[in-house]
Every structure is written in structure tokens, then in C-alpha cells.
C-alpha positions as CSV (number, residue, x, y, z in Angstrom):
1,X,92.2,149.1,38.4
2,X,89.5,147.4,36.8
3,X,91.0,144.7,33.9
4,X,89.6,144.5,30.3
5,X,86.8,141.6,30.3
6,X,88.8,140.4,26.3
7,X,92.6,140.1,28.5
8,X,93.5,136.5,27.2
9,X,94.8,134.0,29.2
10,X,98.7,132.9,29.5
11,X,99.9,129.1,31.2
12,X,103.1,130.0,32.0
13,X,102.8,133.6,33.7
14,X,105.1,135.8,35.9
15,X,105.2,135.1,39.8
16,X,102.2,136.1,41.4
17,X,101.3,138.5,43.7
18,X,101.1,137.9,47.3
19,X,100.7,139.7,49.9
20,X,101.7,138.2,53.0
21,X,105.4,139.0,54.1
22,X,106.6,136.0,56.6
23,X,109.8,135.1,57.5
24,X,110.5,132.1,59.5
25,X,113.3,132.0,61.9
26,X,111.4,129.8,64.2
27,X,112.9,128.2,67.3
28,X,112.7,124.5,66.0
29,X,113.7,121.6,67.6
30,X,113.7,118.6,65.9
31,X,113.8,114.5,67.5
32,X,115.0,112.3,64.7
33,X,117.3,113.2,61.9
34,X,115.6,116.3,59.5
35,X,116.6,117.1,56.0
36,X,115.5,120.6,54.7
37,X,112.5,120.4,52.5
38,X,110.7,123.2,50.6
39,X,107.5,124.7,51.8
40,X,104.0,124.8,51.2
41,X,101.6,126.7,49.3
42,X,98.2,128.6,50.3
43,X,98.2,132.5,50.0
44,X,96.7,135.0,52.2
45,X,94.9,138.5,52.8
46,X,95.0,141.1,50.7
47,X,95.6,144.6,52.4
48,X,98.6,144.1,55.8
49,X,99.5,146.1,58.3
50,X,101.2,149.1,56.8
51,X,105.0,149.1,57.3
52,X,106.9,152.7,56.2
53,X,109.6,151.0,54.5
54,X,109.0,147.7,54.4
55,X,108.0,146.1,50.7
56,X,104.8,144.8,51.2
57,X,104.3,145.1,47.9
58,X,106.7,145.2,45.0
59,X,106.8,146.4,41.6
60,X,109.9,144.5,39.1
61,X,108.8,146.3,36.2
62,X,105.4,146.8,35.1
63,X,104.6,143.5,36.7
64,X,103.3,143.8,40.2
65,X,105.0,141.2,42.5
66,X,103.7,140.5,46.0
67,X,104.9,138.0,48.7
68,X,106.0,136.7,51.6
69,X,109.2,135.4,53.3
70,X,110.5,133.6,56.2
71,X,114.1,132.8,54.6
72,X,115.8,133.5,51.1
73,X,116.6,130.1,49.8
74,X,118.1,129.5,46.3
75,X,116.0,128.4,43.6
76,X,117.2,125.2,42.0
77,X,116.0,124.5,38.3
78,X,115.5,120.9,39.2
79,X,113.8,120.4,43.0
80,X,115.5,117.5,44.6
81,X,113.0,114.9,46.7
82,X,113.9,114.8,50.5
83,X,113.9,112.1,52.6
84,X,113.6,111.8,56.1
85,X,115.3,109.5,58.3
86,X,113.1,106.8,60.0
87,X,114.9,107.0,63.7
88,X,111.9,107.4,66.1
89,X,111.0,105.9,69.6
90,X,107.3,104.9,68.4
91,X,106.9,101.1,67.4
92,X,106.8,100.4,63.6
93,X,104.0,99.7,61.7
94,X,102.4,95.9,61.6
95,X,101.9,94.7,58.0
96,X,98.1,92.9,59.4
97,X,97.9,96.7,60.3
98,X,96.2,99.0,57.9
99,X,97.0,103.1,58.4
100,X,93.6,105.6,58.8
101,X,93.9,109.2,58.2
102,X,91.6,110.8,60.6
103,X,91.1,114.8,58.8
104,X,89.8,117.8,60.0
105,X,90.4,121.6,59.3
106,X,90.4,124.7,60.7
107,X,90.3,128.3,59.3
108,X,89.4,131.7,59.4
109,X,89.1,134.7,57.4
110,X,91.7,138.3,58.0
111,X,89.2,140.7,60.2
112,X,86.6,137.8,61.2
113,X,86.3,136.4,64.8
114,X,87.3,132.9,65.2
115,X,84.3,130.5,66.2
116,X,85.7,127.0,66.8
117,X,82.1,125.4,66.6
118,X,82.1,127.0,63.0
119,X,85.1,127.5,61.3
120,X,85.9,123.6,61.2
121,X,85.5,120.7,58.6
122,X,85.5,117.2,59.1
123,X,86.7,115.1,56.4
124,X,84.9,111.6,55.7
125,X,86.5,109.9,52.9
126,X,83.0,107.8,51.9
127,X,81.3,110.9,50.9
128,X,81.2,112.7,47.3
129,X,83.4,115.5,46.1
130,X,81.6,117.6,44.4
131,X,82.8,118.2,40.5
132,X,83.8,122.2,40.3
133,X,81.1,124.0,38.9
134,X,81.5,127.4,37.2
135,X,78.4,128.5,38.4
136,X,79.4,128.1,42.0
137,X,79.1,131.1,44.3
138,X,81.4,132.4,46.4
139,X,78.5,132.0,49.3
140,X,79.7,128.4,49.1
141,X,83.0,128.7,50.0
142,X,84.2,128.4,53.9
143,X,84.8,131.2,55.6
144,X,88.6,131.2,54.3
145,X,89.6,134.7,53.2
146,X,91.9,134.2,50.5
147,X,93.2,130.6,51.9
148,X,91.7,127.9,50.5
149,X,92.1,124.0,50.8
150,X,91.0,120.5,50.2
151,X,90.5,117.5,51.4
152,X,89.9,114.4,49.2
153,X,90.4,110.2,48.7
154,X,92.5,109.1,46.1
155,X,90.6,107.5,42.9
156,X,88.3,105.0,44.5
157,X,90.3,103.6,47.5
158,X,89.0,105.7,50.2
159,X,92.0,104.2,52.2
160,X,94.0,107.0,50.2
161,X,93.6,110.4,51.1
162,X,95.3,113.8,49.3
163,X,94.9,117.2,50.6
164,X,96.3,120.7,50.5
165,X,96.1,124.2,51.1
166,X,96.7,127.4,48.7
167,X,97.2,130.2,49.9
168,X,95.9,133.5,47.4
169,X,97.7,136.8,46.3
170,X,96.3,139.5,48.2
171,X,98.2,141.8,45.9
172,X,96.2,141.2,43.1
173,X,92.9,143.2,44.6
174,X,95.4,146.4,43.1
175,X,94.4,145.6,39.7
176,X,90.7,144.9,40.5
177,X,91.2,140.7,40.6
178,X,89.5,138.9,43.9
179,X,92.6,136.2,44.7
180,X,90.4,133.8,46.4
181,X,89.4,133.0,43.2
182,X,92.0,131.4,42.1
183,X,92.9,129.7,45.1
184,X,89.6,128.4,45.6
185,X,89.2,127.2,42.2
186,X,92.8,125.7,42.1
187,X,92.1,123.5,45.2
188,X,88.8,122.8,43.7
189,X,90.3,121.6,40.6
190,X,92.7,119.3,42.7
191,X,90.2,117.5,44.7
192,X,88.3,116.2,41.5
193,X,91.6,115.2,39.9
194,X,92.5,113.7,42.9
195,X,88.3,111.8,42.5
196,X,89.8,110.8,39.2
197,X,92.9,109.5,39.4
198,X,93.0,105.8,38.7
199,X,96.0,103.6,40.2
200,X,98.7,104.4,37.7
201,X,98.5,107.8,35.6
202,X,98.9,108.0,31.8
203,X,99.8,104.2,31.5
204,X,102.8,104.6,32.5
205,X,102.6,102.3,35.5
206,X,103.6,104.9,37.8
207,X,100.9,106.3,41.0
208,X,99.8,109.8,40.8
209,X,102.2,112.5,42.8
210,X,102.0,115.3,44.9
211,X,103.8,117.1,42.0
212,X,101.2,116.1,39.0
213,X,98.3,116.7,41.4
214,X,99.4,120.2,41.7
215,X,99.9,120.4,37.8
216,X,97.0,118.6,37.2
217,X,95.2,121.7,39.1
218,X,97.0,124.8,37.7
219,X,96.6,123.7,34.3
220,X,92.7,123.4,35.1
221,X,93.0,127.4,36.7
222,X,94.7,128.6,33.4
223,X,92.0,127.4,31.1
224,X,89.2,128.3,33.1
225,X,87.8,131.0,31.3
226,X,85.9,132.5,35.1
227,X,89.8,133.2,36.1
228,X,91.5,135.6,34.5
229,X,94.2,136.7,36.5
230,X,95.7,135.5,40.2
231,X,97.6,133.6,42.0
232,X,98.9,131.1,44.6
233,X,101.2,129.5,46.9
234,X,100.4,126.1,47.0
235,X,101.2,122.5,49.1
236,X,100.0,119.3,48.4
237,X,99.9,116.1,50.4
238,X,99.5,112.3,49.5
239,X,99.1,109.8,52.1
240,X,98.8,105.8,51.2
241,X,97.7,103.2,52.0
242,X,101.1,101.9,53.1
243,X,101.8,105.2,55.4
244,X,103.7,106.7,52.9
245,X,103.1,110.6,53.0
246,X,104.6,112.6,50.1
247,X,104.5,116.3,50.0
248,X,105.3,118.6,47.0
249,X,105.3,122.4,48.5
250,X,105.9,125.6,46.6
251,X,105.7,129.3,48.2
252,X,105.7,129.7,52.2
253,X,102.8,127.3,53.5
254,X,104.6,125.0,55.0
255,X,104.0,121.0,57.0
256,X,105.7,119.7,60.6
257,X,105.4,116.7,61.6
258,X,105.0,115.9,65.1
259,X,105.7,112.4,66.4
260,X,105.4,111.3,70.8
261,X,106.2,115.0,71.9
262,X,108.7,115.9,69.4
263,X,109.1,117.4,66.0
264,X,109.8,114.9,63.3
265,X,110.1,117.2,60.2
266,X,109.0,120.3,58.9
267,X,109.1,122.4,55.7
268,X,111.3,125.6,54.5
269,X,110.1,128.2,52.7
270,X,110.6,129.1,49.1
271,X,111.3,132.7,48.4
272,X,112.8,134.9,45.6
273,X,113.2,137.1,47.9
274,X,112.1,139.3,50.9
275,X,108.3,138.5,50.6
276,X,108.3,137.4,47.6
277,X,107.3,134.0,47.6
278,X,107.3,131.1,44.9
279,X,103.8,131.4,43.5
280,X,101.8,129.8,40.5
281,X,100.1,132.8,38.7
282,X,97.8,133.2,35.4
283,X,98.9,136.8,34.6
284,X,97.3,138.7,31.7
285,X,99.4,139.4,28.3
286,X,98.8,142.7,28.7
287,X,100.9,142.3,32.2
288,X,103.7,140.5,29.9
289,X,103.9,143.1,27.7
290,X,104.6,146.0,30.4
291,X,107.4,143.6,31.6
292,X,109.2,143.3,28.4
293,X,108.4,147.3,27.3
294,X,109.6,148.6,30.5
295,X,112.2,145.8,31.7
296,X,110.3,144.4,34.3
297,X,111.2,140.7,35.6
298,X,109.1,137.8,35.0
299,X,109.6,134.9,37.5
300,X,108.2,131.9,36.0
301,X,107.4,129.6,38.9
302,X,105.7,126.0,37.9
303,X,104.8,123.0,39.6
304,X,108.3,121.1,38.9
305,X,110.1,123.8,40.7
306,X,107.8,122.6,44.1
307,X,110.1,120.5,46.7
308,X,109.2,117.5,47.3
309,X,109.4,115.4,50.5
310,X,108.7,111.6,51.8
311,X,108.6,110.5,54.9
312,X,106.9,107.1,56.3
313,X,104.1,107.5,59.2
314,X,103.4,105.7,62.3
315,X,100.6,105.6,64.2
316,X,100.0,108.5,66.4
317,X,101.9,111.0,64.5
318,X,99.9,114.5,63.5
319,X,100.8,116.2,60.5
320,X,99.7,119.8,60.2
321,X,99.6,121.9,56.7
322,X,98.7,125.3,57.3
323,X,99.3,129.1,55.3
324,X,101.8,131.2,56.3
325,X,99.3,133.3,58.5
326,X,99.7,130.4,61.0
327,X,103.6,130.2,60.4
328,X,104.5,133.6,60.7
329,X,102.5,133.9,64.0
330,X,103.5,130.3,65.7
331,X,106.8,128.9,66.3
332,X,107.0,125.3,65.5
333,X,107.7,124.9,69.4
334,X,104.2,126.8,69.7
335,X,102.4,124.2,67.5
336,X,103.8,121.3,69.3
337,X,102.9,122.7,72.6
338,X,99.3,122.6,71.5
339,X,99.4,119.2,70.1
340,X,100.5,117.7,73.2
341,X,98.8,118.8,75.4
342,X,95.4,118.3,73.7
343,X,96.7,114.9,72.6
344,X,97.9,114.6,76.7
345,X,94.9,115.4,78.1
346,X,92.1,113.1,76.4
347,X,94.5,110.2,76.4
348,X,96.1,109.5,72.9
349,X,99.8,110.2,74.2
350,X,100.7,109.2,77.7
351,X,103.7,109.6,79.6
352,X,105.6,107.0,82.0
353,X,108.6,107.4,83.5
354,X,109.7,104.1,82.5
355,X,108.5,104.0,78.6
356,X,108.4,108.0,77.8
357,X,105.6,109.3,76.0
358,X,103.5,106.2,74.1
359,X,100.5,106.3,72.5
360,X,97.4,104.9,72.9
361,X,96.9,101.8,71.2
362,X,93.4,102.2,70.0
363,X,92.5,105.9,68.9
364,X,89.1,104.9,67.1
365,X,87.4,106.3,70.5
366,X,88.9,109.8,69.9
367,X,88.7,110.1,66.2
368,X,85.4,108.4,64.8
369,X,83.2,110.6,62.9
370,X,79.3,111.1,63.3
371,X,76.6,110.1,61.2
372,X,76.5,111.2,57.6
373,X,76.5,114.7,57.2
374,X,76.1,115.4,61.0
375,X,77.9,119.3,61.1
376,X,81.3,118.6,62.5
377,X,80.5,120.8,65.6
378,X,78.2,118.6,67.0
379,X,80.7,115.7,66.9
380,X,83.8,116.7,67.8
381,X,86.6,114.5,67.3
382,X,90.1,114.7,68.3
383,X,91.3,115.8,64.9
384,X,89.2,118.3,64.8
385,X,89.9,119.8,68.6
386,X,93.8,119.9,67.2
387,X,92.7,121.9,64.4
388,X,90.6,124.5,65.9
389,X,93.3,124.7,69.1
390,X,95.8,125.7,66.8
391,X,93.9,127.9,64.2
392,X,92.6,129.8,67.7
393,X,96.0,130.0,69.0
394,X,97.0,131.4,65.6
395,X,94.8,133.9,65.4
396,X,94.7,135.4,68.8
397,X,98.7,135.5,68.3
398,X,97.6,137.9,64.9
399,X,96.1,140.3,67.0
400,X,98.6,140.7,69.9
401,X,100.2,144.0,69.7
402,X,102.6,143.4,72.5
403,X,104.3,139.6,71.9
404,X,106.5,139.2,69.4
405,X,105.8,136.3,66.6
406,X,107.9,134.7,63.8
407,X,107.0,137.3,61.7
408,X,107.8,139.9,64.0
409,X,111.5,138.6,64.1
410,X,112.1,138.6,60.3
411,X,110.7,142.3,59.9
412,X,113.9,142.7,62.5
413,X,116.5,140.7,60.7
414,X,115.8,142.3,57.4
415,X,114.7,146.0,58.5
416,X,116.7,146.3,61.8
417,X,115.4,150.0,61.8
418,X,111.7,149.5,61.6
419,X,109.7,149.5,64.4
420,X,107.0,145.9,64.2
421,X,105.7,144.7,67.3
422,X,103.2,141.6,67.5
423,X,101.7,139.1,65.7
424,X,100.8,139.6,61.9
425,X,97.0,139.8,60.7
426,X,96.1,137.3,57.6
427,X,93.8,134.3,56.6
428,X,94.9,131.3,58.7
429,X,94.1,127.6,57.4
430,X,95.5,124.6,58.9
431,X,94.6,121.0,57.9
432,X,95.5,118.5,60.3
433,X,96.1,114.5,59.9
434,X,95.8,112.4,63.2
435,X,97.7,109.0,61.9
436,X,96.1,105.5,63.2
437,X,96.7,101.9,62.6
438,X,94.0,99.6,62.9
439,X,93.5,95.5,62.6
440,X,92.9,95.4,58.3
441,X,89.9,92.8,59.7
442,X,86.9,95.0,59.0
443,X,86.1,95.4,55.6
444,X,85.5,99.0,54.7
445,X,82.2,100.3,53.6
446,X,81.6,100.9,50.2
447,X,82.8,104.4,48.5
448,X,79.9,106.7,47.4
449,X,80.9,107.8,44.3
């Protein structure tokens, strides 16, 4: 149903809609000690496979609530910060040693065909980020669906990097509202915060987090005046310059962390419920006001309810991001599988039967970019073959009717007597980190800001 152009705007709204039901009981093993941490943002496709019984869409009230779910997990007023232990057979970092986050993405949209040569982006922290622009078309944004991400340095020291993905509420396309607006805009929003941000924030002495990034970003959606309804999952990532990587994750995107063949860490979802994930929404007071007439429940989810996680890199590790349409069709077993062999087979792990699996000291030859603005498909880099090998993997998992994914599993565990086989259709996005330590001899080129 089409929505009045004179609805006002509301900053602290109702959970959003989402469409994207996926529950996570993958098969995880983990090397190294793992703490639970909450998930990740990004939302997905709009219309999903129809299930008879199964609430792909929910109504509390008058307010339409739409989500998804790998595991119920109860909301805490105050999210605690994880930490991971450091126990791992790779060497620790060299303080002459300075850490390089090699970026590169993959996505593609529900219903599209995957072209690996395409649907890729190669992130070079020396170029410009474009300011968000309310004129911007749609024709400008990747071939995403209703995912969106970003990938950006941190203020001026292109030695920092922050990225994320956000993952939109299919559900809202019921009341006439396009969700990859809101995700798009949001991540949009992020990346020229993140531009922005000087070394401390507010004069308070303190760096920017994961946490404020994301608030930084949804208060920018909610006084937009282009946006005036959605909503999204959302996870954000800071790496520094000391290979510190901090995560703040809200909804059922979700990080893993693979370190020399093994999984490190990885991220839980946050759910209300059975696909109803934690969401950040901008809902319309009209909305509000069926709620409270008719007893409808509002679930108020905010940045500070996101989880937040820290862990300390070493080189060689990979750290994917990715919306649920990756998670609830791969196992974390599944991701890692990919990553080591494509890491195997060009070099940067090896295997010896006296040392295990090391890796190679010197990745520059499998992760250095192209020339300036040379399309990432006619410079491949290893980053970018990890990202596309597992958003192709993804996908053609979506669209086999006959094996059994994660979300496959959960439709079983909460609706023993429906009948779901196969993967599960959606926008996929994964962003992918390929962590390196080089000699800090070299002074890096200049920053084009």
C-alpha cells in the first residue's frame, strides 16, 4: 500500500521488517578458544519462498514485523564486549611489522545470475569516497538487491580501514517502501562518517567504534528526508593499525574468522524471535499509532543493543562479513572449505608435515591491486577470488532444491511438520579481509582526499 508523501519521520521506531527467515545451527568447529558474540547486520530480499505455515512474515499489532532467525537468543539491555582468546599456532605479529588489509567484495542480487568477473569490488584505501548525494540513482548502486555494504579508510590514515554490510527489510515492499533504500543509504552514510572521523571523537580522547559508526549512520537515515520508512540489520567492522579488529553486530549477518585451516571465531545471531531479527527501522507515526490503538508491540532495537566483539589479527588470517543469504545457505565448515583451498592452491597457506599449515611470508604477490581505477575483474587478486568463490558457492547452494542448507535445518527444528528442502533464495553479500604484515619501511603514498 502506497504511504502518504506528509508521513513524518520517527528516530527511535519499531523493529523493522525483514524478510529473510534463517536459522543457524551450523556445524562449527572452532581451533582456539571462542566466546559467543552477537551477529551481524545486512538485510535481504523481499518476496521468499512460500512456506504454508511458516511466518515469513509477521504482524504484532498493526505494526508489520519481518525477519529472520538462526537461534532465539535473549536480548540484554546492556550488550557486553567479547573477547577472544589469543591461542593460535600462527607466529605473532613483529612490532617493525605494520598490518595491510587487502578488501574485496562479492554480491549478488535474489533472481540474478552470478557473474564473478562482475559482481566484485576491489577496495583501494588511496581513493575518494564519495560524499552521499540525495540525487544519487539507484543505477549507481551494485548489483546488491536489498544488501548493501561499504568499504572505507578511517579519517585520513589509510592504514585504517572500517567496513560493513546491511542487510534491508524485504517486508517493507507490503506497504509500498523499496528496503534497499535504506540499507543503501545507511552504509552510505557510514562510509563518509567513517571519511570524517578524526583520531579521537567528540574530544573525549577516545577512537571512533564500531558501535558510534553504526549510530553515526542511522541517525543520518532518520533525518534524511529521501527515506521515509525501512529498515536494517546491520554489522560493522573496524580494523587498526595495530591489528586490532572490533566488530559491533546487530540482526543475523554475521563474521568468522578463519586462521591456518581453522575457525578462529564467529558471530551468533540476534533474534526476538523465529525470523524476527534485531533490526534498526525508521517507521512512520502513522505505524506507531496502529500499534498503540490496536496493541501491537513495538521492539525498539538501537545501535547500543549491537554485540560487540575484539579480537587481535595475525597475518594470514581472512575475515568474512556477509548477510544472512550466505549464512543460511553455508555452514561455517562450508566457508572454510573454500578458503582453504583457494588460499592452498595459489600458495598463501602451505602444509608440511613437520610445521602444519604456515603461511606465506610475503602475500604482496597475491594481493596487490592494479592501477587506479583498473575494473577489479581485470586484476584479480586473491582477496577478491575468496570473495567471489564463496558468494558463487552461496548462491548455487540458494538454488539447490535437493541438498539441505542451514536454513533448511532450522525450518525443521522449529516446524518439524513442514516440508523445506534446499537451499534458501535471497541477496547474498560477503566482504572479505585477507590480513598481511609487511616491513613498516616503505612509506605509504599519500591519501587522496
Amino acid at each position: 500500500m502506497a504511504r502518504a508523501a506528509t508521513t513524518a519521520r520517527v528516530l527511535l521506531l519499531p523493529c523493522r521488517p525483514s524478510l529473510s527467515p534463517a536459522s543457524d545451527v551450523r556445524a562449527r568447529t572452532i581451533v582456539a578458544h571462542r566466546a559467543a558474540i552477537g551477529t551481524v547486520c545486512f538485510s535481504s530480499s523481499a518476496a521468499d519462498k512460500p512456506l504454508r505455515t511458516i511466518p515469513l512474515s509477521r504482524t504484532v499489532g498493526a505494526v508489520p514485523i519481518f525477519g529472520r532467525q538462526r537461534s532465539s537468543l535473549p536480548r540484554l539491555l546492556n550488550r557486553p564486549t567479547r573477547m577472544y582468546s589469543q591461542y593460535s599456532t600462527s607466529a605473532p605479529s613483529s612490532p617493525s611489522n605494520k598490518f595491510v588489509y587487502n578488501v574485496a567484495a562479492s554480491y549478488i542480487a535474489k533472481g540474478r545470475s552470478f557473474d564473478p568477473s562482475t559482481h566484485v569490488f576491489q577496495f583501494n584505501p588511496y581513493n575518494r569516497v564519495q560524499p552521499p548525494k540525495a540525487g544519487r540513482g539507484k543505477s549507481s548502486r551494485p548489483e546488491s538487491g536489498q544488501d548493501a555494504f561499504f568499504v572505507s579508510r578511517l579519517g585520513a590514515n589509510p592504514g585504517e580501514v572500517t567496513l560493513g554490510v546491511a542487510d534491508g527489510v524485504g517486508g517493507w515492499m507490503d506497504s509500498g517502501v523499496d528496503p534497499a533504500d535504506f540499507s543503501h543509504a545507511f552504509c552510505d552514510y557510514m562510509a563518509a562518517a567513517a571519511v570524517a572521523a578524526t583520531a579521537t571523537t567528540g574530544g573525549t580522547g577516545k577512537p571512533l567504534t564500531a558501535r558510534q559508526l553504526m549510530q553515526k549512520g542511522y541517525e543520518a537515515v532518520c533525518h534524511d528526508p529521501a527515506i521515509k520508512a525501512g529498515g536494517s540489520t546491520a554489522i560493522v567492522g573496524l580494523l587498526t593499525a595495530e591489528g586490532v579488529l572490533e566488530v559491533a553486530n546487530l540482526g543475523d549477518s554475521g563474521f568468522i574468522l578463519l586462521r591456518l585451516n581453522g575457525v578462529h571465531a564467529f558471530s551468533e545471531p540476534q533474534t526476538h524471535a523465529f525470523n524476527t531479527p534485531y533490526q534498526l527501522s525508521v517507521v512512520p507515526p502513522s505505524m506507531l499509532l496502529r500499534a498503540a490503538a490496536f496493541g501491537g508491540a513495538q521492539l525498539m532495537d538501537q545501535p547500543r543493543d549491537a554485540e560487540v566483539t575484539r579480537l587481535r589479527l595475525r597475518h594470514g588470517d581472512v575475515l568474512v562479513l556477509a548477510s544472512d543469504g550466505l549464512w543460511d545457505n553455508l555452514y561455517n565448515q562450508d566457508v572454510l572449505r573454500i578458503v582453504s583451498r583457494t588460499m592452498a592452491r595459489v600458495g598463501a597457506w602451505t602444509l608440511s608435515t613437520e610445521r602444519g599449515v604456515q603461511v606465506a611470508p610475503d602475500l604482496r604477490q597475491y594481493t596487490a591491486l592494479g592501477e587506479t581505477n583498473t575494473p577489479a575483474s581485470s586484476h584479480p587478486t586473491l582477496q577478491s577470488l575468496l570473495a567471489t568463490e564463496i558468494v558463487g558457492a552461496a548462491k548455487a547452494a540458494s538454488v539447490n532444491s535437493k541438498l539441505d542448507g542451514p536454513f533448511a535445518k532450522e525450518v525443521k527444528k522449529y516446524y518439524p511438520h513442514e516440508v523445506w528442502h534446499g537451499g534458501k533464495e535471497d541477496d547474498i553479500c560477503a566482504v572479505v579481509v585477507l590480513v598481511s604484515e609487511e616491513e613498516a619501511t616503505t612509506a605509504a603514498p599519500k591519501a587522496k582526499l
